[in-house]
N, C-alpha and C positions, 0 to 999 in steps of 0.2 A: 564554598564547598556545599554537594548538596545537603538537605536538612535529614534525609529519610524520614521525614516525620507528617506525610501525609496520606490522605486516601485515596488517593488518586488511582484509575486502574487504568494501563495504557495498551491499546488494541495496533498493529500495525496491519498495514499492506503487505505482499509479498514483492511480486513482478514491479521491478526498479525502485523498491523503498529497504527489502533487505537482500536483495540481487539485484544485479546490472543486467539486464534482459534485454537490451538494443538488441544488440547482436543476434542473439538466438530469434525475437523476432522481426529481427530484418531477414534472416535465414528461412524464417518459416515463410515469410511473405513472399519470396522468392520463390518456393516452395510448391505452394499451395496457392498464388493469386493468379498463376495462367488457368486454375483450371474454374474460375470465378469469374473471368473474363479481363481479368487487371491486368494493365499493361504494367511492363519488367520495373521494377524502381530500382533509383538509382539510391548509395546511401543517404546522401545528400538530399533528395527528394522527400524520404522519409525524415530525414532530422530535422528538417524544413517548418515540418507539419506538426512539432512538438507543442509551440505556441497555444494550437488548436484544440477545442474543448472535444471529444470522441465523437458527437452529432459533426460536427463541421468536417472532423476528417472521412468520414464516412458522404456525408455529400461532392467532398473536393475528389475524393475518390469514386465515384460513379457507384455506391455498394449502397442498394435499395437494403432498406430495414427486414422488409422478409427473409433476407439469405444472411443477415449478420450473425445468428446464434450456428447456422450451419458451417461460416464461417470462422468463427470463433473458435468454433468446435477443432476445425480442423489445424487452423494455426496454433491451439495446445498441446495438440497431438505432437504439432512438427516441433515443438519447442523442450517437448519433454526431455529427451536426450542429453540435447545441447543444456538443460538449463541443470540438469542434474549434474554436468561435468562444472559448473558454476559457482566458486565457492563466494558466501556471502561477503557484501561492501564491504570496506576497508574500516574495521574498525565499527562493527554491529554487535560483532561479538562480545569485544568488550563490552557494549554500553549494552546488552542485555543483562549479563554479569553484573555490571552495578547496578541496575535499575531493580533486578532480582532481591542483589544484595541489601537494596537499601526498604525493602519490602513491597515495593509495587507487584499487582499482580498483572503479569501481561499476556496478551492472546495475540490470535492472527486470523484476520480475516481478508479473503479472496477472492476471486472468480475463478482461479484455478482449482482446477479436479482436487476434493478430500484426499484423495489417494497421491496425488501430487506432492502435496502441500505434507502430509504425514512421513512420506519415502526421504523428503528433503530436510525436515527436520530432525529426522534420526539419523541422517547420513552425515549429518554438520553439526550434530549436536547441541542441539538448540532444545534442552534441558527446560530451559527456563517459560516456555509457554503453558500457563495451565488450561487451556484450551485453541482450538485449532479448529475454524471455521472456512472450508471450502464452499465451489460450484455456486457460486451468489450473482452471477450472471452480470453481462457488460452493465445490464442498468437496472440492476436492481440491489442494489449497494445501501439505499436506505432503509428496505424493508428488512433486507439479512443484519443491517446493525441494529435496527431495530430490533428482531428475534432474540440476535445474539444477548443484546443488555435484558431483554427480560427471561432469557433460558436461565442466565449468568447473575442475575438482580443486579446489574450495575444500575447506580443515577445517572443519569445523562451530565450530572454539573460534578459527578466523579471520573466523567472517561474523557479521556483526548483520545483521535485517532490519528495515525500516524501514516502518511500517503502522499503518494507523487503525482497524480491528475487532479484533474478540476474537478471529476466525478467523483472523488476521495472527501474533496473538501465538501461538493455538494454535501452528500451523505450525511459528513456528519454534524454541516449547518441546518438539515432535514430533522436530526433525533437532539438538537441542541448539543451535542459533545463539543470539546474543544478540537484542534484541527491544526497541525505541524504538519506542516510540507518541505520535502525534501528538495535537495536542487540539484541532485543526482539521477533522479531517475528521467520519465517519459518524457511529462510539461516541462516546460522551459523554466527557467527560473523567474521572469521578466514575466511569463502569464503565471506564473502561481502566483507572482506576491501583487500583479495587479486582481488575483481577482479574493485578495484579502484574507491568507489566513492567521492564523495567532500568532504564528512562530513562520519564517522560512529557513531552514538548515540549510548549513553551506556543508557541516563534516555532521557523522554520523551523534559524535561528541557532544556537540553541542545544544543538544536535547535536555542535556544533565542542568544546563544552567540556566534554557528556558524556561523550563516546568518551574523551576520557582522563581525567576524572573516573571514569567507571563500569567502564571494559574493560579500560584500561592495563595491560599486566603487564610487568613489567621482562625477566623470561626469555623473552619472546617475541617483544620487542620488538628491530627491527633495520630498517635501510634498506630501502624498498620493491623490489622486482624490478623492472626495466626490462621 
């Protein structure tokens, strides 16, 4: 059972760490890549490419770095809709709820639009974030976690963050955080856990028994702050 008896503070991802967003961005890519010059993909084609770190898919896919934030831009846009109609992973709800409950304080950090990110958490009720950080762009994930821990005074050897790419885990090997990856979302499971992070989740659940299987430290540990 868990302990509730640390200080740990837990930051998640959004897009395929507490939503399933294949779909909506395979839709957008459809979408939006004839007019980028990308040929039609197939589903298959894109699940393919999961493996791959976001640099590599972007070479394999012919998309020069100049047009990638135009890009990007555009494929949020098309996904907005679809991702609204999206109710969160099986089983996030719950483990926000205990993690809430057992005093951790948690947040959420993105590349999707502030305005995204805020519409979807009051619409699914997700109560439990005491902060909510958009718009942190494809690759720049270390410096907005960086911001975030010292907007927020988090220590780096109190936050884990919680993420489904390889850019997730970068990140938060960049600001020293700990680093759970999920096997739900983008990356594949076989490149997340080859490229080493603390924890690899299979079910959303299973968070509740890493954190103090993996991070626990007896000297650290003490009642949450009010």
């Amino acid at each position: 059972m868990l302990s509730c008896l640390v200080l740990r503070q837990i930051c998640f991802d959004f897009d395929g760490t507490l939503v399933y967003s294949f779909d909506a961005a395979f839709n957008a890519m459809r979408e939006v890549g004839p007019d980028f010059g990308l040929a039609e993909l197939t589903r298959e084609q894109l699940y393919a490419l999961r493996g791959l770190h976001l640099r590599e898919v972007l070479r394999t896919l012919d998309i020069p770095l100049y047009r990638v934030p135009q890009l990007a831009r555009r494929i949020r846009q098309a996904m907005r809709a679809e991702l609204m109609e999206t109710p969160p992973v099986e089983g996030i709800p719950e483990l926000l709820a205990e993690l809430a409950r057992c005093g951790y304080r948690l947040g959420l950090l993105s590349s999707n639009a502030q305005s995204s990110l805020d519409d979807y958490v009051a619409r699914y009720g997700m109560r439990e974030f005491a902060f909510v950080v958009g718009g942190t762009g494809l690759f720049g994930k270390s410096r907005a976690l960086r911001g975030m821990m010292r907007r927020q005074r988090i220590r780096a050897k109190d936050l884990i963050y919680v993420g489904d790419e390889l850019r997730d885990l970068e990140a938060a090997r960049d600001v020293g955080a700990g680093f759970a990856a999920v096997s739900w979302g983008y990356t594949s499971p076989e490149g997340l856990a080859a490229a080493g992070p603390d924890c690899l989740l299979r079910h959303p659940g299973d968070l509740l028994a890493q954190l103090e299987v993996c991070w626990s430290d007896p000297e650290d540990s003490a009642q949450p702050q009010d």
